[in-house]
C-alpha positions, -999 to +999 in steps of 0.1 A: -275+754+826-275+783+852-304+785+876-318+820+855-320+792+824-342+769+842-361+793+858-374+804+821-379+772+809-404+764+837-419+795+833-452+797+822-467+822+803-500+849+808-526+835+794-533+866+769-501+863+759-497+850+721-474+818+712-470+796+686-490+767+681-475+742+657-494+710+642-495+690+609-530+691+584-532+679+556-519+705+527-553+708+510-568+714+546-540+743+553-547+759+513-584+759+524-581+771+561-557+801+549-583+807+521-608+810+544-588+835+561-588+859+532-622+852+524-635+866+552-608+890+563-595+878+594-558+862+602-556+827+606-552+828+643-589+850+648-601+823+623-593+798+644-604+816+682-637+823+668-642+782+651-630+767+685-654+792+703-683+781+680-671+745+683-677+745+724-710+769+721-726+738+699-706+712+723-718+727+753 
């Protein structure tokens, strides 16, 4: 690959900027967690901001 090809590769990005996360749950987990979602309105990824920033407030 040409030097612009590597260049990108090592690049890393802003930290605001939005990119895929990609893991495996369980399938009744991901039906519930996308559930949740609708039930309160929010997408999946300000689901998940908000329950990692509640799981650090209790963790300290």
């Amino acid at each position: 690959p040409g030097r612009e090809a590597v260049r990108e590769t090592l690049r890393r990005p802003d930290p605001a900027e939005t990119v895929a996360l990609n893991f495996k749950v369980p399938a009744g987990f991901k039906r519930d967690f996308k559930q949740a979602a609708l039930d309160y309105g929010v997408t999946q990824s300000a689901l998940l901001q908000e329950l990692l920033a509640e799981f650090r407030a209790r963790r300290g």
